[in-house]
PyMOL Python script that loads the backbone (N, CA, C, O; Angstrom):
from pymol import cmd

cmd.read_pdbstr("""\
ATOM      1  N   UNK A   1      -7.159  11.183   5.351  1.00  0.00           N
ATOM      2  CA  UNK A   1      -7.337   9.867   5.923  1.00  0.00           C
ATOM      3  C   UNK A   1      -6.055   9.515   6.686  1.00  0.00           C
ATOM      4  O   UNK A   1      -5.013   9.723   6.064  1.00  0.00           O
ATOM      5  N   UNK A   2      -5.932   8.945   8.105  1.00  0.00           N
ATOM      6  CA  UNK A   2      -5.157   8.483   8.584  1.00  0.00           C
ATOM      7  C   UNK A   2      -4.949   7.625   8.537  1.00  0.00           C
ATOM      8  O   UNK A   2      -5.792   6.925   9.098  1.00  0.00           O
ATOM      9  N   UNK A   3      -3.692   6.795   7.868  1.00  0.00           N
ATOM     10  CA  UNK A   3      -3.012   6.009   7.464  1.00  0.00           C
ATOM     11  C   UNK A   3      -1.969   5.215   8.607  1.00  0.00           C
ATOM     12  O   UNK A   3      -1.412   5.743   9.569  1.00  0.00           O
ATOM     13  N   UNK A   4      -1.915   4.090   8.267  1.00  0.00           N
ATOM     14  CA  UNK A   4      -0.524   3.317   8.548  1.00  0.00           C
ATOM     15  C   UNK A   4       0.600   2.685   7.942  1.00  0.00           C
ATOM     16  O   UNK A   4       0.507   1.675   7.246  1.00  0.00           O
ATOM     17  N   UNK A   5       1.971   3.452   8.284  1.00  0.00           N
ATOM     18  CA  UNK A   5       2.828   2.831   7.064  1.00  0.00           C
ATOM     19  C   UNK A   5       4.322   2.174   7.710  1.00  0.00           C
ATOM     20  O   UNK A   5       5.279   2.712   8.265  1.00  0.00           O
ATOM     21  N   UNK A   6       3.997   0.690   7.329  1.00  0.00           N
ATOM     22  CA  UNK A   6       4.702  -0.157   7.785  1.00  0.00           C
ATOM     23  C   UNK A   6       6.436  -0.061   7.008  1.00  0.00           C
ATOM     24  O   UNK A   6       6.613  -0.393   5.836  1.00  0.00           O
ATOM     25  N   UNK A   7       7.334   0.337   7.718  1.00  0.00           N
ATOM     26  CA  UNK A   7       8.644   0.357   7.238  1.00  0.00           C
ATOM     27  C   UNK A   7       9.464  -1.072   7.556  1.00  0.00           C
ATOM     28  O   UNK A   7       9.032  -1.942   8.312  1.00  0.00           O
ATOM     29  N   UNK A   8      10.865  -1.145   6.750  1.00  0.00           N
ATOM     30  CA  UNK A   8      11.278  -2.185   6.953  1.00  0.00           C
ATOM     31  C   UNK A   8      11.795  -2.842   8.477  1.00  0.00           C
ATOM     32  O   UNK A   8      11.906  -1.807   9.135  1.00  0.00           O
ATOM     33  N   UNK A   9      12.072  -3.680   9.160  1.00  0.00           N
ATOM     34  CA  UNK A   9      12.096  -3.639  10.260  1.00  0.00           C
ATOM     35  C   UNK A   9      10.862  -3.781  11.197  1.00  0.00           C
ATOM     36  O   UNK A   9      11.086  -3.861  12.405  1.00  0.00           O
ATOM     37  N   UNK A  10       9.681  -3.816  10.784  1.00  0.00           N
ATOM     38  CA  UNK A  10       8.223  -4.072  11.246  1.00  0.00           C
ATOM     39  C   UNK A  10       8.201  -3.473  12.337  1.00  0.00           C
ATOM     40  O   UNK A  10       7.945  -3.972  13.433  1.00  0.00           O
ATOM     41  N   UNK A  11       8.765  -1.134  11.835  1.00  0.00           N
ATOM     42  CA  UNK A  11       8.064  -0.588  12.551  1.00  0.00           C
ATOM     43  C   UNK A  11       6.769   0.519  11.983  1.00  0.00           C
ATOM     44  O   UNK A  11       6.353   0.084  10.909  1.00  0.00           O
ATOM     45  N   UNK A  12       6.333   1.277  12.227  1.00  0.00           N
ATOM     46  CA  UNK A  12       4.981   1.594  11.585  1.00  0.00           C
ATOM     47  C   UNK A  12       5.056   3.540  12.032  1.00  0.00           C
ATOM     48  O   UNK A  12       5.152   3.997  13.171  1.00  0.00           O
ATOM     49  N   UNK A  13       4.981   4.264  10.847  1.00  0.00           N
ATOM     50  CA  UNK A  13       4.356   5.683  11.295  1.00  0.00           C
ATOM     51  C   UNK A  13       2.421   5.707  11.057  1.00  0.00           C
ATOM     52  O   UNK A  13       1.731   5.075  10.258  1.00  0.00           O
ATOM     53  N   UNK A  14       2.123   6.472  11.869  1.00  0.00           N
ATOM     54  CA  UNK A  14       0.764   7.287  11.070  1.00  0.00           C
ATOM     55  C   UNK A  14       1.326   8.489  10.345  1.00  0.00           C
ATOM     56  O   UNK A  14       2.154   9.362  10.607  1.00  0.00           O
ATOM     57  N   UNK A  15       0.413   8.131   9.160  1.00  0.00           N
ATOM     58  CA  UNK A  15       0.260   9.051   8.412  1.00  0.00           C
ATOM     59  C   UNK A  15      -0.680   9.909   7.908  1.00  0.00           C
ATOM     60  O   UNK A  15      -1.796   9.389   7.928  1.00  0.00           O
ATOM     61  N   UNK A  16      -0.663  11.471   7.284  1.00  0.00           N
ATOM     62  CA  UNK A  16      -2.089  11.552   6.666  1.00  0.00           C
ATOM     63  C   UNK A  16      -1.820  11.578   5.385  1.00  0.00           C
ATOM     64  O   UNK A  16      -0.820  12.081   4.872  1.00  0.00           O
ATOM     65  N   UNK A  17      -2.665  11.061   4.868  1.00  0.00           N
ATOM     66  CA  UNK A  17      -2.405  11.149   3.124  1.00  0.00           C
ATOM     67  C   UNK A  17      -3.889  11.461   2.613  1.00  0.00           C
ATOM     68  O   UNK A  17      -4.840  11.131   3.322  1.00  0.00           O
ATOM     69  N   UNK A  18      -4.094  12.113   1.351  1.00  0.00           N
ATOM     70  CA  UNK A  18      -5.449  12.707   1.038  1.00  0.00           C
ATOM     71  C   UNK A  18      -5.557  11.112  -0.138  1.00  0.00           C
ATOM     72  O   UNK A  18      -4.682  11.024  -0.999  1.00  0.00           O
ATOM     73  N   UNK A  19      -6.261  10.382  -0.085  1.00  0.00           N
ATOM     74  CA  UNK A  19      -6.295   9.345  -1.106  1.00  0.00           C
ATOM     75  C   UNK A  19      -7.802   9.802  -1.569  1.00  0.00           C
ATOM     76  O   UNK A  19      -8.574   8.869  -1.788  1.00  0.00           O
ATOM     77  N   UNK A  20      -8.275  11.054  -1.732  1.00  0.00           N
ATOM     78  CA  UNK A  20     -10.019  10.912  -1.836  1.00  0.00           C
ATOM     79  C   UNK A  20     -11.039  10.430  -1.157  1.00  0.00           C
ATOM     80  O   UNK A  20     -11.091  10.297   0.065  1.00  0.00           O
ATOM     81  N   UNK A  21     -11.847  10.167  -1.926  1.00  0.00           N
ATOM     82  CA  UNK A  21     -12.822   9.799  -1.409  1.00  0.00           C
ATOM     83  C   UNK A  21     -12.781   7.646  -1.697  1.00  0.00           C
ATOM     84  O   UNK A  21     -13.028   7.022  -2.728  1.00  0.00           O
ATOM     85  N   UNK A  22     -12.498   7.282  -0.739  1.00  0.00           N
ATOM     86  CA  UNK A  22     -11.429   5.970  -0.543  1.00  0.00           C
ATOM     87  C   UNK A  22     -12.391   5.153  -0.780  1.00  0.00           C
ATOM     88  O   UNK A  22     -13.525   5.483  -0.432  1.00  0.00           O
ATOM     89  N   UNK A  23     -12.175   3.935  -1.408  1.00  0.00           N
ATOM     90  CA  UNK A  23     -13.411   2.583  -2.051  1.00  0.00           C
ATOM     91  C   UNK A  23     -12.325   1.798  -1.025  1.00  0.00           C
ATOM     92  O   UNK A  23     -11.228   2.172  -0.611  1.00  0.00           O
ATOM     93  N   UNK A  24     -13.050   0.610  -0.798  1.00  0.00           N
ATOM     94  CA  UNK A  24     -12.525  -0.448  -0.289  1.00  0.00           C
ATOM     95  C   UNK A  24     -12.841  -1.524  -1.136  1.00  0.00           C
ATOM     96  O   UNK A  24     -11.976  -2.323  -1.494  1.00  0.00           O
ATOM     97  N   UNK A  25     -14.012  -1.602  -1.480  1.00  0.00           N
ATOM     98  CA  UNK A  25     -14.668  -2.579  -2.438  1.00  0.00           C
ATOM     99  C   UNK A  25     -15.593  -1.820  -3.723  1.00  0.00           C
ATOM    100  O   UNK A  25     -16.087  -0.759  -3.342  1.00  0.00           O
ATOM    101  N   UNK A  26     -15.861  -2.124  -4.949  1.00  0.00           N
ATOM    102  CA  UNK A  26     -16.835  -2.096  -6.008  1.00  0.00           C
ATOM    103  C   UNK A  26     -16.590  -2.690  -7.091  1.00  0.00           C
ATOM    104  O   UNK A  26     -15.502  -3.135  -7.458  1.00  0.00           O
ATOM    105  N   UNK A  27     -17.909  -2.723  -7.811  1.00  0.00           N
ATOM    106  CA  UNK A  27     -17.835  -3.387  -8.948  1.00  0.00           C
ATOM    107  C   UNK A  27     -17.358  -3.014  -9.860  1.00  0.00           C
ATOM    108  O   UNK A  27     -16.913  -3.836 -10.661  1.00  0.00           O
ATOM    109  N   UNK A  28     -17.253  -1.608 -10.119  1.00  0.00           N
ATOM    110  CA  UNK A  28     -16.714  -0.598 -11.371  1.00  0.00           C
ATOM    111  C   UNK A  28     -15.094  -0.705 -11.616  1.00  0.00           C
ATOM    112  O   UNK A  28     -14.357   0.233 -11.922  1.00  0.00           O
ATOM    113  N   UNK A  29     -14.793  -1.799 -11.451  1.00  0.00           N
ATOM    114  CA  UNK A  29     -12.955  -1.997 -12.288  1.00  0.00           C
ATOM    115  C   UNK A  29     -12.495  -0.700 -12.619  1.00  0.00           C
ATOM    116  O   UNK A  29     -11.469  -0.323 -12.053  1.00  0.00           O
ATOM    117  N   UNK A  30     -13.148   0.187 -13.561  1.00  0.00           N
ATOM    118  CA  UNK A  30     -12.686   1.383 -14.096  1.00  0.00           C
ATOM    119  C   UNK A  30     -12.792   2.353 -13.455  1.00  0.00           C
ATOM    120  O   UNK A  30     -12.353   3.369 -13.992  1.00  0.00           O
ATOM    121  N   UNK A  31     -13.499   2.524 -11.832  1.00  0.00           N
ATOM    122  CA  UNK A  31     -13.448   3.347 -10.804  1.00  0.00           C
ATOM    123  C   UNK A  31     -12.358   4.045 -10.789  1.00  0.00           C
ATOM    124  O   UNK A  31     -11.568   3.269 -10.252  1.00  0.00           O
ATOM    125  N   UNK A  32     -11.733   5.096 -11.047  1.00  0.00           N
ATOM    126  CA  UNK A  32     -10.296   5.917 -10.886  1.00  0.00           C
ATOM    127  C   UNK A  32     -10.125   5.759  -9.295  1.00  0.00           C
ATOM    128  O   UNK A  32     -11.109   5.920  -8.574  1.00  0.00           O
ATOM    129  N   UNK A  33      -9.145   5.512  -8.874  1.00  0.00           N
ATOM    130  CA  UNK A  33      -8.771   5.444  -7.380  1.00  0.00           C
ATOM    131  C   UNK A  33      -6.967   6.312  -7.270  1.00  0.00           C
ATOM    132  O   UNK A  33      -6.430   7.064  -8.082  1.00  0.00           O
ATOM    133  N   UNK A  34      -6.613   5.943  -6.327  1.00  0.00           N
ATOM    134  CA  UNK A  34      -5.454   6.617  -6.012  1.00  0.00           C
ATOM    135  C   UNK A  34      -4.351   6.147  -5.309  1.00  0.00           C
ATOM    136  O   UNK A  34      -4.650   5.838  -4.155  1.00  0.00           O
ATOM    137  N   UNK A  35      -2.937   5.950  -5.653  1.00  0.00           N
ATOM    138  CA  UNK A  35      -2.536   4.827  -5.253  1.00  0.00           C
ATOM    139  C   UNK A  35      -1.908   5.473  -3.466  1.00  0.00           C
ATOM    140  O   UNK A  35      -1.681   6.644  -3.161  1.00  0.00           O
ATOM    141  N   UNK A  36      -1.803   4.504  -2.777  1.00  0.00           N
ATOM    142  CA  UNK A  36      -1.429   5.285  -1.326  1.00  0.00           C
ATOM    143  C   UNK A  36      -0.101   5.130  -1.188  1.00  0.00           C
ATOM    144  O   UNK A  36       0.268   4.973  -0.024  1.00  0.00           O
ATOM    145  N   UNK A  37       0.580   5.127  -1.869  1.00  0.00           N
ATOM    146  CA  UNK A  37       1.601   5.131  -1.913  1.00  0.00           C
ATOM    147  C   UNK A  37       2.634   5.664  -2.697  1.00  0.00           C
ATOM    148  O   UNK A  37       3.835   5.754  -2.442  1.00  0.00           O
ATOM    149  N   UNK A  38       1.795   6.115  -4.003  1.00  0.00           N
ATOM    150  CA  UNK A  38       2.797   7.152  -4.382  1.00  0.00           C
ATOM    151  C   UNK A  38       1.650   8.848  -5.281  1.00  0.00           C
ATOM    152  O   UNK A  38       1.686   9.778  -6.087  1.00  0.00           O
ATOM    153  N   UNK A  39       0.919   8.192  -4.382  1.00  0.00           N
ATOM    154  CA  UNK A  39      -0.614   9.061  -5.320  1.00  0.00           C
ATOM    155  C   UNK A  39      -0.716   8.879  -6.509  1.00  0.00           C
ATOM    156  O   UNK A  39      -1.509   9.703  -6.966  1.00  0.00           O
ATOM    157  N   UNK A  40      -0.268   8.127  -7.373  1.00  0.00           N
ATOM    158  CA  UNK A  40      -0.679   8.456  -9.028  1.00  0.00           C
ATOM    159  C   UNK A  40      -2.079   7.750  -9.212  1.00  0.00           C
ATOM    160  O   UNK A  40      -2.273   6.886  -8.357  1.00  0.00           O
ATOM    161  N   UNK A  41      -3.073   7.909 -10.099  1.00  0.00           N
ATOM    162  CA  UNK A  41      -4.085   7.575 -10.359  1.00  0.00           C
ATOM    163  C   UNK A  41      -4.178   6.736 -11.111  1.00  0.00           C
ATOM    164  O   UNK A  41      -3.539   6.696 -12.162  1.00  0.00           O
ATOM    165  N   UNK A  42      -5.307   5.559 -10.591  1.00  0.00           N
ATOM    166  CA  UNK A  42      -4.913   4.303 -11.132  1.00  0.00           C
ATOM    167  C   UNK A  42      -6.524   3.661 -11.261  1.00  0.00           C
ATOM    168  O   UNK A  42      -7.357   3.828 -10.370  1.00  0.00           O
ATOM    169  N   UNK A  43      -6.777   2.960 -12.433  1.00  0.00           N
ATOM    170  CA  UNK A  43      -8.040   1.533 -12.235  1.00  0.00           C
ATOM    171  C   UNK A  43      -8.144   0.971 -10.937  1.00  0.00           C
ATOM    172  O   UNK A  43      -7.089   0.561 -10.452  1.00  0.00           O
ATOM    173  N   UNK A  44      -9.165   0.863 -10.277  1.00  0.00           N
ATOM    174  CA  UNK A  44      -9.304  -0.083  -9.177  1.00  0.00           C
ATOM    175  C   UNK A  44      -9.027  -1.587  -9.544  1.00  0.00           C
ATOM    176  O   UNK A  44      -8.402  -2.411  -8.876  1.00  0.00           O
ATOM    177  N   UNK A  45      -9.831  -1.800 -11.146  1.00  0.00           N
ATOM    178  CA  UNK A  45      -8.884  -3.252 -11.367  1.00  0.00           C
ATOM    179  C   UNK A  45      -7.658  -3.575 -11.856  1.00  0.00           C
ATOM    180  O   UNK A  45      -7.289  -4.632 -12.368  1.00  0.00           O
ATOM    181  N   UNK A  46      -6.815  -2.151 -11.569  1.00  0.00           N
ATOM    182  CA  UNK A  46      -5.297  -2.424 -11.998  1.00  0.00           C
ATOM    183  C   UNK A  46      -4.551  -2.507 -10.466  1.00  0.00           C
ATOM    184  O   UNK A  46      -3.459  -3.064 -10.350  1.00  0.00           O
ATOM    185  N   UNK A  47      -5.051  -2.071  -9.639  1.00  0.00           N
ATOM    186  CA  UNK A  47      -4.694  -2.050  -8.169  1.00  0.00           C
ATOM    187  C   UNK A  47      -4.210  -3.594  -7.467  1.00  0.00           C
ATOM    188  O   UNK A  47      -4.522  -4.689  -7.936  1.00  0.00           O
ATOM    189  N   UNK A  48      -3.377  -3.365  -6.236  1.00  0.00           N
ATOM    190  CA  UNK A  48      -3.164  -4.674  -5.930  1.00  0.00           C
ATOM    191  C   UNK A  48      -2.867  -3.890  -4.569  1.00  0.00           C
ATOM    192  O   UNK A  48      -2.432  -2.740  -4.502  1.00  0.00           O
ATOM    193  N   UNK A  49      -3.238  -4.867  -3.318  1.00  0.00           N
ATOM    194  CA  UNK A  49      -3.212  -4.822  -1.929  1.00  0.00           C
ATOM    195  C   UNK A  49      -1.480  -4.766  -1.378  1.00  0.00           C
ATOM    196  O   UNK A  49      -0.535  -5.550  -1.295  1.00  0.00           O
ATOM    197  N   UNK A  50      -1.730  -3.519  -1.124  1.00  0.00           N
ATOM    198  CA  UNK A  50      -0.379  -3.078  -0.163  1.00  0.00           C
ATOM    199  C   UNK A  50       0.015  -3.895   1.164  1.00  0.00           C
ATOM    200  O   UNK A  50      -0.823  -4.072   2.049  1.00  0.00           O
ATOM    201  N   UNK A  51       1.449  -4.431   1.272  1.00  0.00           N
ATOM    202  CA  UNK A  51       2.217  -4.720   1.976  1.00  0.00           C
ATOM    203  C   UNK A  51       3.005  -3.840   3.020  1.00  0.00           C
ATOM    204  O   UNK A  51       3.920  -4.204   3.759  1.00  0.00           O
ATOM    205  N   UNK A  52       2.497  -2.738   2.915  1.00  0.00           N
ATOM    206  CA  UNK A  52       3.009  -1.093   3.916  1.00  0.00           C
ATOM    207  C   UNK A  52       2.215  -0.233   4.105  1.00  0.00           C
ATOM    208  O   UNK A  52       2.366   0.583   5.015  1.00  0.00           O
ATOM    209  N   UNK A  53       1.011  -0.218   3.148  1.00  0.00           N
ATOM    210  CA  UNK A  53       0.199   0.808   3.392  1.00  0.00           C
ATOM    211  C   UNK A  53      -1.318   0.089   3.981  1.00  0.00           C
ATOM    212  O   UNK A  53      -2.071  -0.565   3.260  1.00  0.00           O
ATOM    213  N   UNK A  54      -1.531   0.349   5.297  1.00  0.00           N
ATOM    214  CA  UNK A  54      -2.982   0.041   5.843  1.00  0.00           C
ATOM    215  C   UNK A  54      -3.861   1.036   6.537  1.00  0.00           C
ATOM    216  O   UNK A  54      -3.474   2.174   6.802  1.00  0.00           O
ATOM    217  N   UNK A  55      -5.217   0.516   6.864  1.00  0.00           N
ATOM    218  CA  UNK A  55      -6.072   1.750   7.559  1.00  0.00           C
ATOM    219  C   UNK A  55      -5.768   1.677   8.890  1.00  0.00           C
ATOM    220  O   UNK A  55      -5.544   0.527   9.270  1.00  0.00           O
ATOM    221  N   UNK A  56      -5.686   2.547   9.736  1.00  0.00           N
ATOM    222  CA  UNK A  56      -4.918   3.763  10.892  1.00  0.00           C
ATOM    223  C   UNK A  56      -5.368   2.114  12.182  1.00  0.00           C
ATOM    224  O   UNK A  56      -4.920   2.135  13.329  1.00  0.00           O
ATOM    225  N   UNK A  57      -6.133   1.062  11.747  1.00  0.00           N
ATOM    226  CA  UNK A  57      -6.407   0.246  12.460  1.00  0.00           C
ATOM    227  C   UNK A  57      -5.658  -0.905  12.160  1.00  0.00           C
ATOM    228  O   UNK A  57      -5.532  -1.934  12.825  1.00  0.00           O
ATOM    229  N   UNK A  58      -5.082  -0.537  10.860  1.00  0.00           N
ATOM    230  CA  UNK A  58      -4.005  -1.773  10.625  1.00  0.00           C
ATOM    231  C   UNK A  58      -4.467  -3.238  10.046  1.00  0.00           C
ATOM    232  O   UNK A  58      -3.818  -4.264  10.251  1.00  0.00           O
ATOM    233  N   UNK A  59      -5.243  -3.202   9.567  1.00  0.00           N
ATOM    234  CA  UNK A  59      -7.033  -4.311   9.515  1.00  0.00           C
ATOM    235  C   UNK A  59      -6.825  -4.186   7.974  1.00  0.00           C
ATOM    236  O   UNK A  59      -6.677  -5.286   7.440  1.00  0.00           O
ATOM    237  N   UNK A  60      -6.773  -3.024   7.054  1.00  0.00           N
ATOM    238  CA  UNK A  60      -7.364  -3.280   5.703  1.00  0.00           C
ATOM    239  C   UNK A  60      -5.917  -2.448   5.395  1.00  0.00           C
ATOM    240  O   UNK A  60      -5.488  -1.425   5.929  1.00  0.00           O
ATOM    241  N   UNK A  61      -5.249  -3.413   4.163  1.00  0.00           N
ATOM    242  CA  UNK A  61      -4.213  -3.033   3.764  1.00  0.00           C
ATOM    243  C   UNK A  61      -4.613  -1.858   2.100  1.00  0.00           C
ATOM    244  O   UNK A  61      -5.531  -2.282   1.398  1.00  0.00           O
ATOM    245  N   UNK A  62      -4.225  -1.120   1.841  1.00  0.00           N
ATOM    246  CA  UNK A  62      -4.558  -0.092   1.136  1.00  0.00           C
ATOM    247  C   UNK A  62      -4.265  -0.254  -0.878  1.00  0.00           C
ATOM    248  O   UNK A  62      -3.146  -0.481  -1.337  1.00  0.00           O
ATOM    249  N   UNK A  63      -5.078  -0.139  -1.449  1.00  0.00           N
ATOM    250  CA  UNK A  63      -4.514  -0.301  -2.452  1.00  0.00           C
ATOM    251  C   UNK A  63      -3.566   0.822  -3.268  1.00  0.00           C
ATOM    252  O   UNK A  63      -3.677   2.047  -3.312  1.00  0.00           O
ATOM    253  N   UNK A  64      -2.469  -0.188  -3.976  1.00  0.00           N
ATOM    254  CA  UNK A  64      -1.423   0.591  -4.386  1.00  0.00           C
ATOM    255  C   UNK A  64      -1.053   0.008  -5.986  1.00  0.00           C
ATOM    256  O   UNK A  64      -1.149  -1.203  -6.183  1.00  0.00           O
ATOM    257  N   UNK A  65      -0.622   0.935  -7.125  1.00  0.00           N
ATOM    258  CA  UNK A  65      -0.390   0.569  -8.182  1.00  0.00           C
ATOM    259  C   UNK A  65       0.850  -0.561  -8.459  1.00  0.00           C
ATOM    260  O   UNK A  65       1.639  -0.654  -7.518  1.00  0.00           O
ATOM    261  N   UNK A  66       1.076  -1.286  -9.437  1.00  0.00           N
ATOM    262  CA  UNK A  66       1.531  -2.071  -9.838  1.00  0.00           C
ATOM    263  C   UNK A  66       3.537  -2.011  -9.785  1.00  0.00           C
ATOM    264  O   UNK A  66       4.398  -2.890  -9.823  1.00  0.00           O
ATOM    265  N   UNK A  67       3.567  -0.890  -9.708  1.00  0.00           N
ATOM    266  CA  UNK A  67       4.989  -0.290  -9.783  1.00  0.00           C
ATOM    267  C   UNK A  67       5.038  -0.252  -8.146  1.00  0.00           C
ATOM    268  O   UNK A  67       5.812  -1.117  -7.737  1.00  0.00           O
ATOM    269  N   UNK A  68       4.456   0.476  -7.135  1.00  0.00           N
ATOM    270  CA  UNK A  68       4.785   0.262  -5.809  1.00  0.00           C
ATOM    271  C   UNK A  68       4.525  -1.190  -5.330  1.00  0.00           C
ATOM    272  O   UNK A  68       5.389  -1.712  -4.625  1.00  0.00           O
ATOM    273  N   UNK A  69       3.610  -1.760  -5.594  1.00  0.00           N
ATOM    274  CA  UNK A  69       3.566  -3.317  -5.230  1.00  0.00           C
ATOM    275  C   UNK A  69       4.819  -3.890  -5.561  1.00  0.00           C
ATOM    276  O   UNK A  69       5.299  -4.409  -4.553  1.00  0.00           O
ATOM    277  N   UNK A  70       5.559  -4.013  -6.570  1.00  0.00           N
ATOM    278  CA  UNK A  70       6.806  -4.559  -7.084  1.00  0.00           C
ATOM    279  C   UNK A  70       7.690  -4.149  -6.271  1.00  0.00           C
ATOM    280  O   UNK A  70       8.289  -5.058  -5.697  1.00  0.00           O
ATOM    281  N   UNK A  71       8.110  -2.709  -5.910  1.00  0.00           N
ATOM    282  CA  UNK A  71       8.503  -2.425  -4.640  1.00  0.00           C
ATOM    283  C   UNK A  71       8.609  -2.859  -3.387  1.00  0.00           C
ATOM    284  O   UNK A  71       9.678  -3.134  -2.842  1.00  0.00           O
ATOM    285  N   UNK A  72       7.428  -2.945  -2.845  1.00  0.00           N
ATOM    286  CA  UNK A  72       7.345  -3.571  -1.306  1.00  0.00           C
ATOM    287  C   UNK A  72       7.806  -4.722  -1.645  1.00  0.00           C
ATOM    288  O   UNK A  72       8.704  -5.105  -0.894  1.00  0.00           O
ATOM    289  N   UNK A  73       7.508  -5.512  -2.590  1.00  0.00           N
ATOM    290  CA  UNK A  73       8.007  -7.185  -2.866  1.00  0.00           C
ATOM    291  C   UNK A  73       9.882  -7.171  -2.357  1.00  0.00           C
ATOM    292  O   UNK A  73      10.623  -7.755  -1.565  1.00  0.00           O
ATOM    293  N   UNK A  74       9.950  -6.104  -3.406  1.00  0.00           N
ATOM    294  CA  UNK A  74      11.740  -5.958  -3.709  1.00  0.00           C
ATOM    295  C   UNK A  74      11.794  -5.511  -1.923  1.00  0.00           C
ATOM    296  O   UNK A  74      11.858  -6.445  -1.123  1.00  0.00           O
ATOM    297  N   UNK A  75      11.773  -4.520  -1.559  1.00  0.00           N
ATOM    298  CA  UNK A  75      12.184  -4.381  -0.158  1.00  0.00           C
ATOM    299  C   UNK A  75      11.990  -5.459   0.918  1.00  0.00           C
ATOM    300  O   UNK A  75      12.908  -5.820   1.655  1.00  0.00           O
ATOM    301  N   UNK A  76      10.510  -6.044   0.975  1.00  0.00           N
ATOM    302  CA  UNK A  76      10.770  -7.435   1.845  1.00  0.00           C
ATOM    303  C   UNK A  76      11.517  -8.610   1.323  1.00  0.00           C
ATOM    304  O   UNK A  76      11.872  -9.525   2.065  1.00  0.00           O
ATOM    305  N   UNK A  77      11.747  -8.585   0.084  1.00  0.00           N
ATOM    306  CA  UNK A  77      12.890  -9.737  -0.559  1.00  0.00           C
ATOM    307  C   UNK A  77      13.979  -9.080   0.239  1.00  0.00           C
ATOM    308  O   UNK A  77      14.261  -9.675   1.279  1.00  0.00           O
ATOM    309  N   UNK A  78      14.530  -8.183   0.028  1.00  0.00           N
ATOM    310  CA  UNK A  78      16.063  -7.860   0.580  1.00  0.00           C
ATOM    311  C   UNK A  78      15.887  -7.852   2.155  1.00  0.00           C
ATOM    312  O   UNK A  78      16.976  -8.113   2.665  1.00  0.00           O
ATOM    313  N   UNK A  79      15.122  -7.690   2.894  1.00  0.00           N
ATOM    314  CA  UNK A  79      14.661  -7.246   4.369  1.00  0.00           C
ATOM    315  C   UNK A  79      14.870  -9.242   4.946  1.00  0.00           C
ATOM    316  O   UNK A  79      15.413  -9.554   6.006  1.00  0.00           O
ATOM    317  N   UNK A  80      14.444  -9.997   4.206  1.00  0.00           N
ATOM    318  CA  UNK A  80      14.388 -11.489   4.336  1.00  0.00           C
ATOM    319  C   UNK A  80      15.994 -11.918   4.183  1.00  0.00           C
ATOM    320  O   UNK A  80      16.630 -12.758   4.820  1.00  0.00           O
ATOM    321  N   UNK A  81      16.404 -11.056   3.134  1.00  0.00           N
ATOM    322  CA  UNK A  81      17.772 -11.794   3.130  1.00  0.00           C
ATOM    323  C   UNK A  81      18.655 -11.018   3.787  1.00  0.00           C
ATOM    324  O   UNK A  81      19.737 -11.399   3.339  1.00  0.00           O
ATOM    325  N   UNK A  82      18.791 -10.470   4.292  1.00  0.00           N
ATOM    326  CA  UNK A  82      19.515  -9.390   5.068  1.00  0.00           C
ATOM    327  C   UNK A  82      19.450  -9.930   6.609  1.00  0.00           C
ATOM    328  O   UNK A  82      20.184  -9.494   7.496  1.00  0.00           O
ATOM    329  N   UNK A  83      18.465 -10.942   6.794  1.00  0.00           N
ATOM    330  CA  UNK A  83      17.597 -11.579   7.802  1.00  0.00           C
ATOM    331  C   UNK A  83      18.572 -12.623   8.218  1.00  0.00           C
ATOM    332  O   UNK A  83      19.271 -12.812   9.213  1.00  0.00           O
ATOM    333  N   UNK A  84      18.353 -13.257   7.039  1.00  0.00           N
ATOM    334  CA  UNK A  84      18.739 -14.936   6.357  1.00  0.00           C
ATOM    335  C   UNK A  84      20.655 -14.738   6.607  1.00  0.00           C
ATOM    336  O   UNK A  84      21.331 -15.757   6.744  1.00  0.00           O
ATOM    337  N   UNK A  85      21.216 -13.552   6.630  1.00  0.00           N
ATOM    338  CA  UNK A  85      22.772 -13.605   6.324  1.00  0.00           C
ATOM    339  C   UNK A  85      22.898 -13.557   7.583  1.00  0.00           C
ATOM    340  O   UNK A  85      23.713 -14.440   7.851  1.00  0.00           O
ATOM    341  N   UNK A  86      22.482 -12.904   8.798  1.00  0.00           N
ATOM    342  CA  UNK A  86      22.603 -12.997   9.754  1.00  0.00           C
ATOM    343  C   UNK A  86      23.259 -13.650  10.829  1.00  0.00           C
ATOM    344  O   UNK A  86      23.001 -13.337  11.991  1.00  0.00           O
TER     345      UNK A  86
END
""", "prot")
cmd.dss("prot")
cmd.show_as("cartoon", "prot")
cmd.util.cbc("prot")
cmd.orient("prot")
């Protein structure tokens, strides 16, 4: 799947990353999915919507586990204040 991955500085590579066979939406919480961002395998209802990782159209942001979400947070926190000292 071709990917888009937003770095700090709001510039963007494509990427390919194999995330499976990719859900966007379902009902099955316990659906195994895959996180796009660091591949580990994860609940779809443990998942939370990526801040760096979107589809190759930039439209649907990708889901990513709980440990990379905390991440992107921490990097646009510092990316804001790094901004802010300016």
């Amino acid at each position: 799947m071709l990917v888009r991955h937003y770095t700090d500085k709001h510039n963007f590579d494509y990427v390919v990353k194999d995330l499976g066979d990719y859900v966007f939406v379902t009902d099955d919480m316990d659906k195994e999915i895959i996180c796009a961002s660091c591949d580990k395998k994860l609940k779809f209802g443990d998942a939370y919507t990526s801040k760096e990782w979107f589809t190759a159209s930039g439209i649907w942001g990708l889901w990513v586990c709980g440990d990379c979400y905390e991440k992107e947070w921490d990097r646009i926190k510092a990316a804001l204040k790094e901004e802010n000292d300016e």
